[in-house]
C-alpha positions as CSV (number, residue, x, y, z in Angstrom):
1,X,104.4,95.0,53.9
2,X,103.8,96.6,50.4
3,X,106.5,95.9,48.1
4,X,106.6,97.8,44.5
5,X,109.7,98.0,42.2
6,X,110.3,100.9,39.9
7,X,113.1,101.6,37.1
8,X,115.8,104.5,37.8
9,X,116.1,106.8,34.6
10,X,119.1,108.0,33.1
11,X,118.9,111.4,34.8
12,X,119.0,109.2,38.3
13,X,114.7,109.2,38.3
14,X,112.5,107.1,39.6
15,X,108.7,107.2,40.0
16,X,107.0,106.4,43.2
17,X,104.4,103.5,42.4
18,X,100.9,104.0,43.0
19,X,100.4,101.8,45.5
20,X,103.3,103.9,47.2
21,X,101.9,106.9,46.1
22,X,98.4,105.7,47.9
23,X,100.0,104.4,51.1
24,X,101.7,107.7,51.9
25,X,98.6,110.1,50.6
26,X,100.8,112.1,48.0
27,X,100.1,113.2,44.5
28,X,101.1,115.6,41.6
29,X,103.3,118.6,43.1
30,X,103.5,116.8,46.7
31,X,106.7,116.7,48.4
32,X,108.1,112.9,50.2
33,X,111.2,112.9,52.5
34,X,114.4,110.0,51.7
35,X,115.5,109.3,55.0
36,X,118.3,106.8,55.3
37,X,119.9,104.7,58.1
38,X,123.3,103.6,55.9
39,X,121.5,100.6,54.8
40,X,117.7,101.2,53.8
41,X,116.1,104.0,52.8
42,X,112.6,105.3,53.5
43,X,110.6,107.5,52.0
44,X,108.3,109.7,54.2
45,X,105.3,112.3,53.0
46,X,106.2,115.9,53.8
47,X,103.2,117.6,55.2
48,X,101.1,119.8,52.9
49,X,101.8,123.2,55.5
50,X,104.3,121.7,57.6
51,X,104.3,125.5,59.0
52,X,100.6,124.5,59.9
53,X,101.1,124.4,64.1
54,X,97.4,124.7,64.8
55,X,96.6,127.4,67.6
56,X,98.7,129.1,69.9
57,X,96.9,126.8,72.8
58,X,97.2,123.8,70.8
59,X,101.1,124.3,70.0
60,X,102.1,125.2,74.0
61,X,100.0,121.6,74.8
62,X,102.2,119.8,72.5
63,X,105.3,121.2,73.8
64,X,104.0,120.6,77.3
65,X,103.4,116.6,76.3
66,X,106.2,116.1,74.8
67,X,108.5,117.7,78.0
68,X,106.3,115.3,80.0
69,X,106.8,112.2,77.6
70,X,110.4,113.0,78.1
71,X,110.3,113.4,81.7
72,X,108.6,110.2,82.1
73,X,110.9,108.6,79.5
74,X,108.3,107.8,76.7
75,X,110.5,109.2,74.2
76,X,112.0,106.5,71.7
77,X,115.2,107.0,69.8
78,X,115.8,106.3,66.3
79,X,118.0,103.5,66.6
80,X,116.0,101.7,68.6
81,X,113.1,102.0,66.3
82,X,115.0,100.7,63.6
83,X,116.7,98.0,65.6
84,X,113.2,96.8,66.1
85,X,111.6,97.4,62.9
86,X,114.9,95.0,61.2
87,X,113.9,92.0,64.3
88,X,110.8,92.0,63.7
89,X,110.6,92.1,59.5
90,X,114.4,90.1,60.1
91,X,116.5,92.5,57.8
């Protein structure tokens, strides 16, 4: 796992790395999501046109898998994904 360290400003600051920066895809003007669990925090890209659904055909088969996905049980929650992500990096 990349690891980068970065100094908090005065004004509460802090600039993403470039490796960071590369990882996620993001640049100049770009937005990135904190999204926090109590203990960590990750940072997530925010898609360029996250209005951007593709067309009306495309959107309906999405909602269709993911009712089926749900049906069938596929869906994950959160906290499970986490749960797993602190076994297997042991945080």
């Amino acid at each position: 796992m990349p690891a980068a360290v970065s100094t908090i400003t005065q004004s509460g600051q802090v600039s993403i790395p470039k490796v960071i920066r590369d990882i996620l895809g993001v640049g100049p003007r770009d937005q990135v999501e904190f999204l926090s669990d109590g203990e960590r925090v990750q940072i997530v890209a925010v898609p360029k046109d996250p209005l951007t659904l593709g067309t009306r055909e495309e959107f309906w088969e999405s909602v269709a898998r993911a009712d089926e996905d749900y049906a069938e049980g596929r869906v994950t929650k959160v906290h499970a994904v986490t749960d797993s992500m602190r076994d297997r990096y042991g945080l």
